[in-house]
ZALO-36957 format. One record per residue (C-alpha): residue in one letter; x, y, z. Coordinates in steps of 0.2 Angstrom, whole numbers, padded with zeros to 4 digits, always signed. Layout:
<recs>
AXYZ...
</recs>
This chain:
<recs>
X+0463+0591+0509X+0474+0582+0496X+0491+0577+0500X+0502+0568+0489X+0518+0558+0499X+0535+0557+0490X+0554+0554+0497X+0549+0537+0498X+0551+0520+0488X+0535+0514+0492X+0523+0504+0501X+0517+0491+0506X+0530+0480+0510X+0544+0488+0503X+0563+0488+0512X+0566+0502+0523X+0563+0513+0538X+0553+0528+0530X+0543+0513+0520X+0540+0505+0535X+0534+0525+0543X+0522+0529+0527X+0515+0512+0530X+0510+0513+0544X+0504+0532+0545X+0497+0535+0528X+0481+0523+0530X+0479+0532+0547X+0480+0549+0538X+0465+0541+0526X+0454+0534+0540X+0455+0554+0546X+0448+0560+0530X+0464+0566+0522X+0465+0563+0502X+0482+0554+0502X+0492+0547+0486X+0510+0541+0487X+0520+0541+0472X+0532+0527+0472X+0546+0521+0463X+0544+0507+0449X+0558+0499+0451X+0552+0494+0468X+0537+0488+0465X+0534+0470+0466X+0516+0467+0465X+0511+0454+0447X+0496+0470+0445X+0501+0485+0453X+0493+0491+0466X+0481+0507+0464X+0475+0508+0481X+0478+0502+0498X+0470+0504+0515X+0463+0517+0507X+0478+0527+0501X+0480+0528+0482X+0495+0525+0471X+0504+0529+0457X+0521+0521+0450X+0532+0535+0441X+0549+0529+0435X+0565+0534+0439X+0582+0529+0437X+0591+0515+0448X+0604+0523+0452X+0609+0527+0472X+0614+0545+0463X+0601+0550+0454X+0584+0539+0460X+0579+0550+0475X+0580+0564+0465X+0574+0562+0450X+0559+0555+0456X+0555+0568+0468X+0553+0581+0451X+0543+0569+0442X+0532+0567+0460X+0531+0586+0461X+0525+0590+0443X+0510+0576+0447X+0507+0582+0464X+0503+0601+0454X+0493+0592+0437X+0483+0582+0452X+0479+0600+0462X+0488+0595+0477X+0487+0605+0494X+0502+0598+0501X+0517+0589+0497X+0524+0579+0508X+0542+0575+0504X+0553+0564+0516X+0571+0562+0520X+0582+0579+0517X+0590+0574+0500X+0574+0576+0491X+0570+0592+0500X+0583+0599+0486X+0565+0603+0477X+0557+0609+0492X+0561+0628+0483X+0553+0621+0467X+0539+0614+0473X+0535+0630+0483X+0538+0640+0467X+0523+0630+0458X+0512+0634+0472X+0513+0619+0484X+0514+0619+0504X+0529+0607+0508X+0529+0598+0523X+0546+0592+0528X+0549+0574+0538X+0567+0576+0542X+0572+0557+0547X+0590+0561+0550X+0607+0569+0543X+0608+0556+0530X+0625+0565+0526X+0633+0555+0543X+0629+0539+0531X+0646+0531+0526X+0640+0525+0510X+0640+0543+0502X+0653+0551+0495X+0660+0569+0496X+0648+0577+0482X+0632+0567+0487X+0634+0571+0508X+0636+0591+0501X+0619+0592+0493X+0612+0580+0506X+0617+0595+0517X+0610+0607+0504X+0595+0597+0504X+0592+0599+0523X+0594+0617+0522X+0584+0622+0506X+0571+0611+0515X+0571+0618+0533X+0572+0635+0523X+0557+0633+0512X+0547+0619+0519X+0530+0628+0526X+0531+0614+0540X+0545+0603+0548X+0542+0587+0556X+0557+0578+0566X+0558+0562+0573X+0568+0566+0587X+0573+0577+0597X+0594+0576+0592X+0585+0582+0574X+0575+0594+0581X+0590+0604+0589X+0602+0599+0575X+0591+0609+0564X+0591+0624+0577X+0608+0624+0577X+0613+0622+0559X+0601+0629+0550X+0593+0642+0562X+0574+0633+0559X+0565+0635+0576X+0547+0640+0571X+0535+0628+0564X+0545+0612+0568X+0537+0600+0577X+0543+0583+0585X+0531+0567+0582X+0541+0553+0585X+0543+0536+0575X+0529+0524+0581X+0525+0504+0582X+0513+0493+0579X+0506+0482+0592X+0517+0466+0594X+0512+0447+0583X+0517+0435+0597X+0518+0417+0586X+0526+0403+0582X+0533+0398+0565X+0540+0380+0567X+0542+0375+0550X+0553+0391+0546X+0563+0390+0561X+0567+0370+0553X+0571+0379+0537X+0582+0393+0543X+0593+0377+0556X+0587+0389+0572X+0580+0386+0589X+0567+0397+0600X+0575+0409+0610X+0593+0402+0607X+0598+0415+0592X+0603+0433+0592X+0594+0445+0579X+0601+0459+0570X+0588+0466+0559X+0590+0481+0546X+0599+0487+0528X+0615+0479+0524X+0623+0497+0520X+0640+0500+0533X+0632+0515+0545X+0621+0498+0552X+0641+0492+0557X+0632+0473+0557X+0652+0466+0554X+0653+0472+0570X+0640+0462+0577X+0649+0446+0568X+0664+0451+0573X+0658+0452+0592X+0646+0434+0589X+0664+0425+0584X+0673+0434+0599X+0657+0424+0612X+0661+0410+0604X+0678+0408+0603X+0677+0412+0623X+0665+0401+0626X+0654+0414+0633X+0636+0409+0623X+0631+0393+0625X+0637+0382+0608X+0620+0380+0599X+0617+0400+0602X+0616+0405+0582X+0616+0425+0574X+0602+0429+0563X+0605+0445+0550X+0588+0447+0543X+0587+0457+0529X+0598+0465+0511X+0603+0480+0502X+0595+0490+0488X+0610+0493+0480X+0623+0476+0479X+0640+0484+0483X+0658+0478+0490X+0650+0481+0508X+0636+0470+0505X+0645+0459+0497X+0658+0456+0510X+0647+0455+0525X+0637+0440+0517X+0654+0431+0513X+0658+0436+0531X+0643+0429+0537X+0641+0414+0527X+0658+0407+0530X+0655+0410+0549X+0639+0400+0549X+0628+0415+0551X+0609+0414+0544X+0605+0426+0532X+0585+0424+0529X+0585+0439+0519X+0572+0455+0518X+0556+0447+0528X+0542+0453+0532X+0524+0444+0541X+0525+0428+0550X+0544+0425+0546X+0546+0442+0555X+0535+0441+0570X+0541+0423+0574X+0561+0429+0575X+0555+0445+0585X+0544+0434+0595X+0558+0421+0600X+0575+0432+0598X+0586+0428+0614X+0590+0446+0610X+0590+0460+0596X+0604+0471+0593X+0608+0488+0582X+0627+0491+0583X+0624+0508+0570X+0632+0522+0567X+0619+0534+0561X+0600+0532+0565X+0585+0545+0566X+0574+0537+0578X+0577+0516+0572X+0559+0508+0568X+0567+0491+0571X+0575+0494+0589X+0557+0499+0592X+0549+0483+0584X+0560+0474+0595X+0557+0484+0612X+0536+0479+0608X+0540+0461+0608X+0548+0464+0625X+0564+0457+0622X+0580+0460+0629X+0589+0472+0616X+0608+0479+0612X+0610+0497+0604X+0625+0507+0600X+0628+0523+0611X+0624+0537+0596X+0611+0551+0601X+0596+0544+0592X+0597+0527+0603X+0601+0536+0618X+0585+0546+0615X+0573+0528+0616X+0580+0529+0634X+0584+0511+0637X+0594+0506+0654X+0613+0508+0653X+0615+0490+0654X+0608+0490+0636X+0621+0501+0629X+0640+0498+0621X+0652+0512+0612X+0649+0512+0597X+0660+0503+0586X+0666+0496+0602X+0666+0474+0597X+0674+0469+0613X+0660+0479+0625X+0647+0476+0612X+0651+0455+0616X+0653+0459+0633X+0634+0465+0634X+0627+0451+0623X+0635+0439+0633X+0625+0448+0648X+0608+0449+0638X+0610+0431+0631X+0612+0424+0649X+0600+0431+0660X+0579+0434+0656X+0575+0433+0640X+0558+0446+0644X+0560+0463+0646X+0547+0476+0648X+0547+0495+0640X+0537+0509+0640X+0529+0511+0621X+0519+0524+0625X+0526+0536+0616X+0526+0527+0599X+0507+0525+0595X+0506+0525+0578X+0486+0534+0579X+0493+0547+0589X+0507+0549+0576X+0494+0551+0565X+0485+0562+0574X+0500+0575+0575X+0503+0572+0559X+0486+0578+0553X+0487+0594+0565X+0503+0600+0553X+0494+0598+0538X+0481+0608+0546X+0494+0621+0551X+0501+0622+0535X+0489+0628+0524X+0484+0643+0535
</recs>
């Protein structure tokens, strides 16, 4: 069966939570048997030969423009027209906004399978026009799609509700790989941070991700006194798309002594999972977050907002605040940072080769 993956920038290595999903599931999917090619964008690549294949997944670059418009969509036409000259079975087109061509791609005889990673329209960085054919997306794809996969249950009965899309919807949760305990001395001298005496924030620099809130909660700790004085606030990580929000909460951060690492990904990232005194998400909007669930496998103690997808993961309630909430959210660092620094959750749930193995039954159901 030959399926070709669009919706997504790209792997490997690439910013972002479906990235880091495709990653991880679509060398699975090849190990199964499945003929699988993902179409990334060019603009993304940072390889000095591109790649053609990895982990047995092939590749191909198509351009498109860079433009937070414009990009998703473009490209998505552009991966359907080589998914139909390639003799594709399926297309597998993530995230809603490129579900737009979900009708097209039908139209040139594809099956579509849906991932719906969540209502992208709830992200503050759209406008009016682009959170009206986010929506539009979401409906033409939970209309025409021949599968739907969620990553939660919140989607899943978001979709019932709002677009009346009950059969053939299937809920196959994000997943994690097993945990790189290590060491990274060198880098920690580099970055001016200690083992176990920071607090990690990990993710996108876009607003829904609220990590000013986190700052502004770091500087509240220590202005009271309530973390000890060589506690230290990592934001690991960037932006696609430099804008006055990004922009701000580096200033923000930099004139407050925060480290900023940047995007990371390997031994740099284990070592800060590995060591963190704790990991918090303060968003605002979230499917089913990859990086809460990194941090849970390292067995850390970890912070989350209280919006639906992080109250699905199930944590105790001693791990929650209200969202956008600074004083509570420094209230529950301050617990976190001073008690056990190991905590112990159950992943079972999030194994990515039975991801994979659900993932394969849907292609199977869809081209019955």
């Amino acid at each position: 069966m030959k399926v070709v993956v669009t919706g997504t920038r790209g792997i490997p290595g690439i910013m972002g939570g479906v990235e880091t999903h495709c990653e991880q599931l679509l060398p699975r999917l090849a190990e199964q048997g499945y003929d699988i090619t993902v179409i990334r964008r060019t603009s993304y690549v940072r390889e000095k030969e591109p790649l053609t294949e990895w982990k047995g997944v092939k590749i191909l670059d198509i351009d498109a423009p860079k433009s937070k418009a414009f990009e998703a969509i473009v490209h998505t036409f552009r991966a359907i027209n080589k998914a139909r000259s390639l003799q594709a079975d399926i297309i597998h087109i993530h995230t809603i906004g490129p579900n737009l061509l979900a009708p097209y791609a039908r139209l040139l005889g594809l099956k579509v399978v849906m991932t719906h990673h969540g209502p992208d329209y709830d992200r503050d960085k759209w406008g009016w026009f682009a959170k009206m054919m986010l929506r539009l997306g979401e409906r033409l794809g939970c209309r025409f799609a021949n599968q739907v996969i969620v990553i939660s249950d919140v989607i899943k009965r978001l979709i019932a509700e709002k677009c009346g899309r009950k059969e053939d919807v299937t809920l196959i949760y994000n997943g994690v790989t097993q945990p790189e305990i290590c060491s990274y001395p060198e880098y920690f001298s580099q970055l001016g941070i200690e083992e176990g005496k920071y607090i990690l924030g990990m993710c996108r620099f876009v607003p829904e991700k609220n990590l000013h809130h986190l700052v502004e909660a770091y500087l509240q700790l220590k202005k009271s006194g309530r973390i000890a004085e060589d506690m230290r606030l990592v934001l690991a990580g960037d932006t696609d798309f430099e804008d006055d929000y990004s922009r701000a909460l580096k200033k923000m951060a930099r004139d407050n002594d925060v480290v900023l690492p940047g995007f990371i990904k390997g031994q740099k990232l284990h070592s800060l999972l590995t060591h963190a005194s704790c990991y918090c998400l303060p968003s605002s909007h979230e499917g089913l977050p990859i990086a809460l669930l990194e941090a849970m496998s390292y067995n850390i103690p970890v912070v989350a907002s209280d919006i639906p997808a992080n109250l699905e993961i199930g944590l105790d309630g001693d791990c929650y605040f209200p969202c956008g909430n600074t004083e509570k959210l420094a209230d529950v660092l301050a617990a976190k940072c001073s008690g056990e620094r190991t905590e112990h959750y159950d992943m079972h749930l999030y194994n990515w080769d039975t991801i994979a193995e659900q993932t394969g039954e849907v292609y199977n159901k869809s081209i019955l």
